[in-house]
C-alpha positions as CSV (number, residue, x, y, z in Angstrom):
1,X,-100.8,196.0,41.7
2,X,-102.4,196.0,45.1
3,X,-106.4,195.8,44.8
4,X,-106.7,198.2,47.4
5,X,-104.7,200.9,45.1
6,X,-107.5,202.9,43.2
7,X,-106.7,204.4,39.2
8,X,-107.9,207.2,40.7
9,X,-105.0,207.7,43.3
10,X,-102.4,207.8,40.7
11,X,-101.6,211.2,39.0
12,X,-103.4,212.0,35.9
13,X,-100.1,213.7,34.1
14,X,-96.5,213.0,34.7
15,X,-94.3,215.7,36.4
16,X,-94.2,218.3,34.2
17,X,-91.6,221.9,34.5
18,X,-93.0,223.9,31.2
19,X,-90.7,225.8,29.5
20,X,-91.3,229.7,30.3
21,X,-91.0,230.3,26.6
22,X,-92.6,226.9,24.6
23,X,-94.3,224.7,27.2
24,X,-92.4,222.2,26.4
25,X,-90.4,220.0,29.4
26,X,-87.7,221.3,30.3
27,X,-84.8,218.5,30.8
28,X,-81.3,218.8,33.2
29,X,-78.7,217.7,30.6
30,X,-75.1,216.7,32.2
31,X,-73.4,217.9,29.5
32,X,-74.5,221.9,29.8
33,X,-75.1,221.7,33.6
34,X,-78.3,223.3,32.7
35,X,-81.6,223.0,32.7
36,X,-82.7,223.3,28.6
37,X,-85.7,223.1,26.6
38,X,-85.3,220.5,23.2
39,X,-87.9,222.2,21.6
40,X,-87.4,226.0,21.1
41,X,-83.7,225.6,22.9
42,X,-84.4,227.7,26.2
43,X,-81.6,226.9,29.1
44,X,-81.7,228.0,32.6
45,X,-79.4,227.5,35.1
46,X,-79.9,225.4,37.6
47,X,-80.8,226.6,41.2
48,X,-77.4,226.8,43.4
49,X,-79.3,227.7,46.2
50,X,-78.8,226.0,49.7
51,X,-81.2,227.3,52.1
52,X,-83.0,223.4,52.6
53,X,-80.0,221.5,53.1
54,X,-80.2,221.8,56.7
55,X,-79.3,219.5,59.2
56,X,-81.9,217.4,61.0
57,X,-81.8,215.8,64.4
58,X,-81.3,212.1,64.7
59,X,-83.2,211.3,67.2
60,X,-86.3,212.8,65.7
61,X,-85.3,211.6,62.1
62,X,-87.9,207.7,63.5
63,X,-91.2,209.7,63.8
64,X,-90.4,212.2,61.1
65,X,-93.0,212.2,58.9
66,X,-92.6,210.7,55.6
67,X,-93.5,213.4,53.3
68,X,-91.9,212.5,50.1
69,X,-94.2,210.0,47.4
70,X,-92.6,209.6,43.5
71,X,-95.7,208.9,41.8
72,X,-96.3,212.9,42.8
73,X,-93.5,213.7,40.6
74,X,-93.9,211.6,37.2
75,X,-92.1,208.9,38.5
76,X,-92.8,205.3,39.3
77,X,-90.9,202.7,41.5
78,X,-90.0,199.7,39.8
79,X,-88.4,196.7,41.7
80,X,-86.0,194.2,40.1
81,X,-86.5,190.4,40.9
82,X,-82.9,190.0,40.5
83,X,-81.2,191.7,42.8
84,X,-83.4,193.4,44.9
85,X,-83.0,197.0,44.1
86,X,-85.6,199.7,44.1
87,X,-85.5,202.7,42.1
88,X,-87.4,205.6,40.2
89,X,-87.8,206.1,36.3
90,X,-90.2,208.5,34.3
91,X,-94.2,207.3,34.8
92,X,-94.0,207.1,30.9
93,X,-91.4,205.1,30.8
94,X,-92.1,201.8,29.4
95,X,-89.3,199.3,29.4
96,X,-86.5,199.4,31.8
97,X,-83.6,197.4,32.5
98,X,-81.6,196.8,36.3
99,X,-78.8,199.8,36.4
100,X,-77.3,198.1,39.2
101,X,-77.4,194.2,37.4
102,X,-78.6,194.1,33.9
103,X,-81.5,192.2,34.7
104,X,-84.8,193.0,32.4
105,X,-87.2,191.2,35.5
106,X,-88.6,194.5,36.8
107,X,-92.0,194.7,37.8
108,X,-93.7,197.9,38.7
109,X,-94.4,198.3,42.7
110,X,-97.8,199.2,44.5
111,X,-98.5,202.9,44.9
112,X,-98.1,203.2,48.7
113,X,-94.4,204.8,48.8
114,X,-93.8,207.8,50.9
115,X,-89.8,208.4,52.2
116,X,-87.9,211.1,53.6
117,X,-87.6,214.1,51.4
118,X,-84.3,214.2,50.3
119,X,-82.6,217.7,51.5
120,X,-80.0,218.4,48.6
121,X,-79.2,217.1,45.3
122,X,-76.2,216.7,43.4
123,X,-77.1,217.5,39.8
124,X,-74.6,214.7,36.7
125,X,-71.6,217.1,35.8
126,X,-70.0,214.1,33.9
127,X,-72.2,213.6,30.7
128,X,-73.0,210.0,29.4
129,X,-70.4,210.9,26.3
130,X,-67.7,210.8,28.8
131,X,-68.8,208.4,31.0
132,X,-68.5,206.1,27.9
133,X,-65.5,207.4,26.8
134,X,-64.1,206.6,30.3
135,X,-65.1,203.0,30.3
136,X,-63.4,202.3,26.9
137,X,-60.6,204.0,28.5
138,X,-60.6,201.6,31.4
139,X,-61.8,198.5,29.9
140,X,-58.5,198.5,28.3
141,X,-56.2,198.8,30.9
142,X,-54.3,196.2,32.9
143,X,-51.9,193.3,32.0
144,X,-53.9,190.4,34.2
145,X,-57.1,190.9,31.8
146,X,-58.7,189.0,28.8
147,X,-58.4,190.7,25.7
148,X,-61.9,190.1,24.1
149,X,-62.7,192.8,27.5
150,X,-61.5,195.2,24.6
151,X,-64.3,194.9,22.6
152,X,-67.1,194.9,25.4
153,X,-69.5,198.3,24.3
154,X,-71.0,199.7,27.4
155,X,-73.6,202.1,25.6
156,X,-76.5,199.2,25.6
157,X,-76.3,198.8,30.0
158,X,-75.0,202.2,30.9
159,X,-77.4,203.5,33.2
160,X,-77.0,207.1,34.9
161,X,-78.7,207.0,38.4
162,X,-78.9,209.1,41.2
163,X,-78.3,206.8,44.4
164,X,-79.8,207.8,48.0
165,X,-77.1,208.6,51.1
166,X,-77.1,209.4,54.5
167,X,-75.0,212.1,55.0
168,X,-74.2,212.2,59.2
169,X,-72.5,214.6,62.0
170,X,-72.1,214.4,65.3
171,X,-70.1,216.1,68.5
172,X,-67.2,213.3,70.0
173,X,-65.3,213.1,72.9
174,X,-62.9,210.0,73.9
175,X,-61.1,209.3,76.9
176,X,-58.0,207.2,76.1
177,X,-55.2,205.3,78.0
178,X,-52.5,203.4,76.9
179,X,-49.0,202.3,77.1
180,X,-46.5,203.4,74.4
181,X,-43.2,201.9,73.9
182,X,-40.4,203.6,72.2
183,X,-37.2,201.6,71.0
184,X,-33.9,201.8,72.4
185,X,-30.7,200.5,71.2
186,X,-28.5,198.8,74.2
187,X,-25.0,197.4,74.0
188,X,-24.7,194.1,74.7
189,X,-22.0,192.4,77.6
190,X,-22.5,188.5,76.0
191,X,-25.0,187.0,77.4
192,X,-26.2,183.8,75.4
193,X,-26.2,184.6,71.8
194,X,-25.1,187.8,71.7
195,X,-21.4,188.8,71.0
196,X,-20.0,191.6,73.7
197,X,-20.3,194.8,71.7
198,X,-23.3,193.6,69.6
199,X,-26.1,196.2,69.5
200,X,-29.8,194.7,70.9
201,X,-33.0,196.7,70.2
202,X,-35.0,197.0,73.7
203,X,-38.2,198.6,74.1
204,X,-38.9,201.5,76.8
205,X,-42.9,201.5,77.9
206,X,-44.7,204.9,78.8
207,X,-48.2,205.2,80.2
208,X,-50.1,207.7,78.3
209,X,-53.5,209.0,78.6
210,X,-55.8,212.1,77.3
211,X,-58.8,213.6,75.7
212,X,-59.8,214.0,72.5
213,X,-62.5,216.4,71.0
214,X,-64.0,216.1,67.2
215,X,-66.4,217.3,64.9
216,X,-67.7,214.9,62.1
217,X,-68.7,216.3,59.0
218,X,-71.0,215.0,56.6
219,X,-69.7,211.6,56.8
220,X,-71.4,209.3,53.7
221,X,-73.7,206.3,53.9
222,X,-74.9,204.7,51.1
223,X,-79.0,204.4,51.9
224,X,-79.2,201.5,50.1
225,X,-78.3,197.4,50.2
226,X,-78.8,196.2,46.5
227,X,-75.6,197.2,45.3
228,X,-73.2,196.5,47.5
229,X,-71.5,199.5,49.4
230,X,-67.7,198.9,48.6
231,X,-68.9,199.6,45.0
232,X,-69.4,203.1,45.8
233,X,-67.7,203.7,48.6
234,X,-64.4,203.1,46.1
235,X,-65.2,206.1,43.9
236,X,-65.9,208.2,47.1
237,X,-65.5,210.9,47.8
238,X,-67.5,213.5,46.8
239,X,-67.6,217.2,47.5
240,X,-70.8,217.7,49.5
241,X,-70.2,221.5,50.0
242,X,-71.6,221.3,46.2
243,X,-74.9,219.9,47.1
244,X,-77.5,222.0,46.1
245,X,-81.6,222.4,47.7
246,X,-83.5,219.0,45.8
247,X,-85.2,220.0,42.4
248,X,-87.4,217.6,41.6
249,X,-86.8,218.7,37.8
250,X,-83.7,217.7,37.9
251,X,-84.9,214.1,38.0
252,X,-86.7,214.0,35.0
253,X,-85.2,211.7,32.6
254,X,-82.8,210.1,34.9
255,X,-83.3,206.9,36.6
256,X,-83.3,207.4,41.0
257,X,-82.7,204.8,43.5
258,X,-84.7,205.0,46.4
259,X,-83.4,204.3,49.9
260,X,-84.2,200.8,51.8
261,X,-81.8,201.1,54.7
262,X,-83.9,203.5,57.2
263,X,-81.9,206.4,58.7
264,X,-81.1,205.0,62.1
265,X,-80.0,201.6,60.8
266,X,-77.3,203.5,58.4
267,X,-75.8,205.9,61.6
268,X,-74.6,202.3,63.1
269,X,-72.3,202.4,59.8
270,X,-71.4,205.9,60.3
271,X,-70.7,205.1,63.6
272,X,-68.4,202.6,63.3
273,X,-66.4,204.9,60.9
274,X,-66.2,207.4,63.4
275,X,-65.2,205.0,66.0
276,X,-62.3,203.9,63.5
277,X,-61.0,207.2,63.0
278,X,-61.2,208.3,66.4
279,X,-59.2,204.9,67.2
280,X,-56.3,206.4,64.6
281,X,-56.6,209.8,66.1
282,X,-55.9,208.7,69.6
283,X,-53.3,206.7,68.4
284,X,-51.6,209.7,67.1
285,X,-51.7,211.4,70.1
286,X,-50.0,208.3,72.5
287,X,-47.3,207.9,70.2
288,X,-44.6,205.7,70.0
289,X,-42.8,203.0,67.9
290,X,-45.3,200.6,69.3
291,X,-48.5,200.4,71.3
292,X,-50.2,198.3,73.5
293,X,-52.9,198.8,75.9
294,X,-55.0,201.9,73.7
295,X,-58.2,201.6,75.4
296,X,-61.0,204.3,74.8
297,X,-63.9,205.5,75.5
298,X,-66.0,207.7,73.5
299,X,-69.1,209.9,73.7
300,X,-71.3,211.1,70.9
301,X,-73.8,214.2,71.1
302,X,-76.2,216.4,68.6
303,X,-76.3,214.0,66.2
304,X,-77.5,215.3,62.6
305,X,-78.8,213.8,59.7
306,X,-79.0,214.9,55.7
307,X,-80.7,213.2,53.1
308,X,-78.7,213.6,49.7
309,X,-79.1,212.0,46.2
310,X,-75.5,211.8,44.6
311,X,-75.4,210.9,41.0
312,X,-73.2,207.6,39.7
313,X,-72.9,206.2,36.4
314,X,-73.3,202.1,36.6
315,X,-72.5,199.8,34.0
316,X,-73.3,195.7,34.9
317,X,-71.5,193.8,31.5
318,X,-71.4,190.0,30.9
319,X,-68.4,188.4,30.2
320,X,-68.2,184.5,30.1
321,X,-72.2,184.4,31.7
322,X,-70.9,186.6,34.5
323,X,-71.9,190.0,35.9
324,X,-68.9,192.5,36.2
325,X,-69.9,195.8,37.7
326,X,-68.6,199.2,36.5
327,X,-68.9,202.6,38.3
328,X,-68.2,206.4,37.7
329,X,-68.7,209.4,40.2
330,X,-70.9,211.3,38.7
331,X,-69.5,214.7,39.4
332,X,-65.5,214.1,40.0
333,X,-65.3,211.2,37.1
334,X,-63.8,208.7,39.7
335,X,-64.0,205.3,38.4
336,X,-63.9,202.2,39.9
337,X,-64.6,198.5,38.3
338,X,-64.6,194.7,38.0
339,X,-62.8,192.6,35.5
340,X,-62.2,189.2,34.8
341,X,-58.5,187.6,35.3
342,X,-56.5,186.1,32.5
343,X,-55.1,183.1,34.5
344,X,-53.5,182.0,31.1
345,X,-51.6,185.7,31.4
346,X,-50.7,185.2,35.0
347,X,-49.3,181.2,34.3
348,X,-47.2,183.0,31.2
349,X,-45.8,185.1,33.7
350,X,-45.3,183.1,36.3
351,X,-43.3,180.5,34.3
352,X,-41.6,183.1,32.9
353,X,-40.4,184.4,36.3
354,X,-39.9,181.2,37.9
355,X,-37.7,180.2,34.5
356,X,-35.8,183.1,35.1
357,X,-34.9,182.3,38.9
358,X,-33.8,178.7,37.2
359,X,-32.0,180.3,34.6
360,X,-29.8,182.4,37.5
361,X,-29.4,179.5,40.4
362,X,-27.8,177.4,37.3
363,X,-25.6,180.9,35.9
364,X,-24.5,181.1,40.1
365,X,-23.5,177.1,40.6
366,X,-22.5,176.1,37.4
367,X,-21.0,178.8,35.0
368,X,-19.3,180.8,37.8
């Protein structure tokens, strides 16, 4: 810890919602959806409100301040030497593992974080019993895979963890131009190799040109580079009209990741998604059997910004001294995984096919 950090800076207590009834903490637990006191069993439902989740401009979002500190809330940041990720877990919280590698070289960072407060929440509807249940389910699928995978037990490195994302919207308007070609079948009069009478496929160019108008939506960024993006962006999407104002309760006893990609450096990602689906949009609208020629120009205005924590179930397992990573949407169930290949399957089957392809070239020159 930095010498310039002070005991006295630190909160005294960890983050503490008291039960209306006991005093005791109250905890969010996946499987009720609720809010629920293990002492006396109180439950309250959790707030569904969405006053807060408000968009904010982007060009402001640099010099907004930075308003939002986890050791306020119970939690402390802990960084793994590993991989490089960043995230939150319970101030009395002694020994923690990597959710996003496996790796037990965490080391508590310096108190000096303050981020964006997050503007919504997604609260775990899929509950760690079936979060496990669908691992075993899909540890076990697929030909192509060693079968010792079977007996892999996820329960030791699952880790439920609410990852930070950029949710973004803005105003577009493209100019396109291009030339789209439509096919047309001619008879042929024999010229050279083609038989008078024999059909030819020619191609019949039109210039095209328009404007197009759209609206994104909410379009996700994962605010975060330790676990690489195509890990989550494979068990995307998720339904963001359910995001609710942040609770900071509903953190307590779940592991968060905080965000290391800064707003503005994650709407260049958005933007190149936007400039992709505008590129399939105008498309649409020239037409054709082919294309050539699609040029565009596009203008974006009133960009907006969210901050959102989704939640994701993450399992890193070892098989053969190598990491595999495993991930589940936390509120659809979506999963998405790595596995190891059999190439001992895959050689069975190839020698099985090409055998086969032996087996009917001798049936076709020989026996017939």
């Amino acid at each position: 810890m930095s010498d310039s950090i002070k005991p006295k800076e630190r909160p005294n207590e960890a983050f503490h919602s008291s039960c209306p009834s006991c005093g005791a903490q109250l905890l969010y637990s996946a499987e009720e959806k609720k809010l629920g006191c293990g002492h006396c069993g109180y439950e309250e439902q959790i707030d569904t409100a969405t006053d807060k989740v408000v968009e904010q401009q982007l060009e402001a979002a640099v010099n907004q301040a930075k308003d939002f500190v986890p050791e306020d809330l119970g939690k402390k940041v802990l960084a793994c030497q590993n991989c490089g990720a960043s995230f939150m877990v319970d101030a009395v919280q002694v020994n923690a593992s990597c959710g996003f590698c496996g790796s037990l070289k965490v080391n508590e960072e310096a108190f000096k974080h303050q981020y964006i407060q997050p503007h919504g929440i997604i609260p775990f509807y899929v509950s760690r019993t079936e979060a496990i249940a669908a691992f075993q389910r899909w540890i076990k699928q697929g030909f192509f895979h060693p079968f010792k995978l079977r007996r892999i037990n996820a329960m030791e490195s699952l880790h439920g963890i609410y990852i930070p994302f950029w949710t973004y919207d803005a105003e577009t308007e493209s100019t396109w131009s291009g030339d789209a070609g439509h096919h047309a079948h001619q008879v042929g009069t024999g010229p050279i190799n083609q038989q008078p009478g024999q059909q030819r496929q020619g191609i019949s160019w039109k210039r095209g040109s328009g404007v197009l108008k759209h609206f994104f939506d909410d379009v996700l960024v994962v605010a975060s580079d330790s676990l690489h993006q195509r890990y989550l962006l494979k068990i995307l999407p998720y339904r963001t009209d359910e995001v609710v104002n942040f609770d900071p309760r509903l953190l307590v006893g779940w592991e968060a990741e905080v965000y290391n990609l800064e707003v503005d450096k994650a709407y260049h990602t958005a933007e190149m998604r936007m400039d992709f689906r505008i590129r399939q949009m105008c498309a649409a609208q020239l037409g054709g059997d082919e294309q050539r020629n699609l040029n565009i120009s596009s203008k974006k205005h009133s960009q907006t910004f969210k901050h959102v924590i989704l939640p994701v179930w993450l399992c890193s397992y070892t098989y053969k001294d190598k990491i595999y990573h495993f991930t589940i949407n936390g509120q659809t169930g979506k999963v998405e995984g790595q596995k190891p290949t059999s190439y001992l399957k895959m050689g069975l089957v190839a020698f099985v096919f090409i055998a086969c392809l032996v087996g009917l070239w001798l049936v076709k020159n020989y026996w017939m």
